[in-house]
C-alpha positions, -999 to +999 in steps of 0.1 A: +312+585-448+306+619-466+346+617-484+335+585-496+302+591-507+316+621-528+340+601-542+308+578-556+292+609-573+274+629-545+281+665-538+294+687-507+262+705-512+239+670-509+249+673-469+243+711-458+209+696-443+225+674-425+212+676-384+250+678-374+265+705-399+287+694-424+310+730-417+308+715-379+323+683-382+359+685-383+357+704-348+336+681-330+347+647-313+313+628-321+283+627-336+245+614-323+241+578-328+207+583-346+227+614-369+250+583-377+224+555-385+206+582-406+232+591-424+240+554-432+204+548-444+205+581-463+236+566-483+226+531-487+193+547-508+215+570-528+245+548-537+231+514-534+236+479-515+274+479-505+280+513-497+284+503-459+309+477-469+326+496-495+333+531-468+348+504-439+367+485-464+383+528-472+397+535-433+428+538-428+442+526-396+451+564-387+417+572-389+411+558-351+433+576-334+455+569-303+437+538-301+442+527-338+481+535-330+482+507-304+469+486-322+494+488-351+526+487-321+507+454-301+519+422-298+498+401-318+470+405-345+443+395-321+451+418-294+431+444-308+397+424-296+413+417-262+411+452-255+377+467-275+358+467-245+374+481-222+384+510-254+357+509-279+345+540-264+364+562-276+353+558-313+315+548-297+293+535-269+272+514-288+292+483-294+320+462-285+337+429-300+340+390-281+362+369-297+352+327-290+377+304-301+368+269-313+400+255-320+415+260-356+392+290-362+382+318-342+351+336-341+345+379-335+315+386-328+299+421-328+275+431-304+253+459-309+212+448-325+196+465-350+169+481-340+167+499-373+184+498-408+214+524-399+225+501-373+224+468-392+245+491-423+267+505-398+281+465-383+283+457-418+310+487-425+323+480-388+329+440-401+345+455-435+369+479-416+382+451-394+391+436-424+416+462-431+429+471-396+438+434-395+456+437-430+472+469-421+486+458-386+499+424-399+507+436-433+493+407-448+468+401-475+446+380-449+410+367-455+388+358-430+367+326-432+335+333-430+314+365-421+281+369-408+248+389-402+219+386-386+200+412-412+189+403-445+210+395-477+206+431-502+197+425-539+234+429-549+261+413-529+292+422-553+307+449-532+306+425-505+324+398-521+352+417-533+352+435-494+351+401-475+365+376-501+347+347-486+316+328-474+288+358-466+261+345-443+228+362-440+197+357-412+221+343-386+220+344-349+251+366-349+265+395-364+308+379-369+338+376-387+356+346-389+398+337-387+419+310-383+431+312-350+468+312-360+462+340-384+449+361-346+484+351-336+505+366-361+530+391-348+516+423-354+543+441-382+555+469-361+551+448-328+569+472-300+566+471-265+576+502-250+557+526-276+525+503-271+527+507-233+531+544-237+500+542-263+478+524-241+486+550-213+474+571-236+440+554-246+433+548-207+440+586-199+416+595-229+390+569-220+388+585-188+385+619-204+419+630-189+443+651-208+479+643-206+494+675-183+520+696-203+549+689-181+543+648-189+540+649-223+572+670-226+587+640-206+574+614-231+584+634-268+615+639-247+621+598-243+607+595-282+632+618-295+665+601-279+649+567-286+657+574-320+680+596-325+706+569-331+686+569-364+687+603-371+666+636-360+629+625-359+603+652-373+576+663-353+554+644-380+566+612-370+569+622-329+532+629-337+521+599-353+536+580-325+514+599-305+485+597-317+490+636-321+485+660-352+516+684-356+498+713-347+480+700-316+516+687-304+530+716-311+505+736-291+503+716-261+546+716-257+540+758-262+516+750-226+548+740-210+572+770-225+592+745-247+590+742-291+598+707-305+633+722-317+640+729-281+637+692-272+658+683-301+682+701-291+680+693-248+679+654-260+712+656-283+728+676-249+720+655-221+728+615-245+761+633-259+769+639-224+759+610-213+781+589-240+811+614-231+809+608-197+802+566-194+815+551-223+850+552-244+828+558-277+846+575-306+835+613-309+824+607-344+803+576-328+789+597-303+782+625-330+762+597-350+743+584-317+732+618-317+716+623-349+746+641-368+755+632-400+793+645-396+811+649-367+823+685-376+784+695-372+783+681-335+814+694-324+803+732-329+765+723-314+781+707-288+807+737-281+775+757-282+759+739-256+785+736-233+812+764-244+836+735-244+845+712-274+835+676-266+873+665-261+873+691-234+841+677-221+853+640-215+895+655-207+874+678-174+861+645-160 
């Protein structure tokens, strides 16, 4: 909220009042409630009508987490309500979505009431946001149908127009957003079982306040790493972002075990080349290549370091 609001003409220094400290926040998990409802009432007087629409319509799917990860690897679009209340949580206590289907269209409704203007500001950038996680898992330019609040309309609904891109209902029983059922049912873009499974391990173990132990998530970057090394070395960026893991926190927690990332590189190549020499009639330069070398020359002198053999000598032995 304070990026964006910067980036609509406010100042660093506009926030050193704030009751959470602004030097504070990127070392913190959350915020007060009533520190975040201010904040969005503070905004909406500075900035205008629309700045609550116009900050969710500006996440980025990254921005939740582990549990915005899973929802980019689930199945299908609409999976992400299945499981916000059971998750929710862990981005805040004080909501969760139902979705209620009535045939060709679907409705998701938000529950949390407004008991004061932060909290009606704050569904309407929740609403907006949800907009773009479904664009961004989907990767399509989908609308929904119809959005609604229970609040009262704001002088100027342009921002809202342009976030929502359809009908915009005011002083109604519920706060929702509309889709066409089907649309809830697309395959998700980067729909993948086994990485979502892991990813929702990882939400339950969070939601529960429990951290991974060393010795299991060296298992897991372990699984990552030959998963795709037929594709090439993966960096610790992208082992990360699987994750749900900055670099340096991964890094940190596989130095709690004794291990660096290059070390699992290099354990992972060792144990799959061995594995290819030993159970199947693969070429040495297609085993090299499963590996994650670009030339076979480059395997052959790892893999003599690894073993003090050459891999001819490897598979000849058994």
């Amino acid at each position: 909220m304070i990026d964006h609001a910067i980036t609509e003409g406010m100042r660093r220094e506009d926030f050193m009042d704030l009751p959470t400290p602004i030097d504070a926040m990127d070392n913190i998990q959350a915020v007060p409630a009533d520190h975040f409802f201010e904040l969005h009432e503070r905004l909406d007087k500075e900035l205008g009508p629309g700045f609550s629409v116009r900050v969710g319509s500006e996440m980025k799917i990254e921005d939740y987490g582990v549990l915005g990860l899973s929802w980019r690897t689930c199945t299908w679009a609409g999976e992400i309500f299945d499981r916000s209340e059971r998750y929710m949580k862990l981005l805040s206590n004080t909501y969760f979505f139902e979705v209620r289907k009535k045939g060709d269209l679907s409705d998701i409704l938000l529950h949390r009431e407004p008991h004061r203007k932060g909290l009606e500001l704050s569904n309407e950038a929740t609403l907006s946001a949800t907009v773009v996680v479904l664009r961004a898992i989907t990767e399509t330019d989908i609308n929904p149908s119809q959005v609604t609040f229970k609040h009262n309309a704001p002088k100027d609904l342009s921002s809202y127009h342009k976030v929502f891109n359809c009908p915009i209902l005011f002083n109604q029983p519920y706060y929702s957003i509309t889709y066409k059922t089907t649309e809830l049912e697309t395959r998700t873009a980067k729909a993948d079982y086994s990485i979502n499974q892991f990813l929702v391990e990882r939400v339950e173990e969070e939601t529960k306040g429990i951290q991974v132990s060393s010795h299991k998530l060296t298992e897991d970057v372990e699984k990552l790493i030959k998963d795709a090394l037929p594709s090439g070395i993966p960096s610790i960026f992208q082992i990360g972002e699987h994750m749900g893991m900055s670099n340096r926190t991964l890094t940190r927690r596989l130095s709690e075990n004794g291990v660096t990332f290059r070390d699992l590189i290099q354990r992972a190549q060792e144990e799959v080349s061995k594995k290819l020499l030993r159970y199947t009639d693969r070429s040495i330069a297609e085993i090299a290549f499963e590996t994650g070398f670009s030339e076979q020359s480059a395997f052959n002198r790892a893999f003599k370091r690894w073993t003090d053999q050459s891999p001819v000598e490897f598979r000849n032995d058994l």
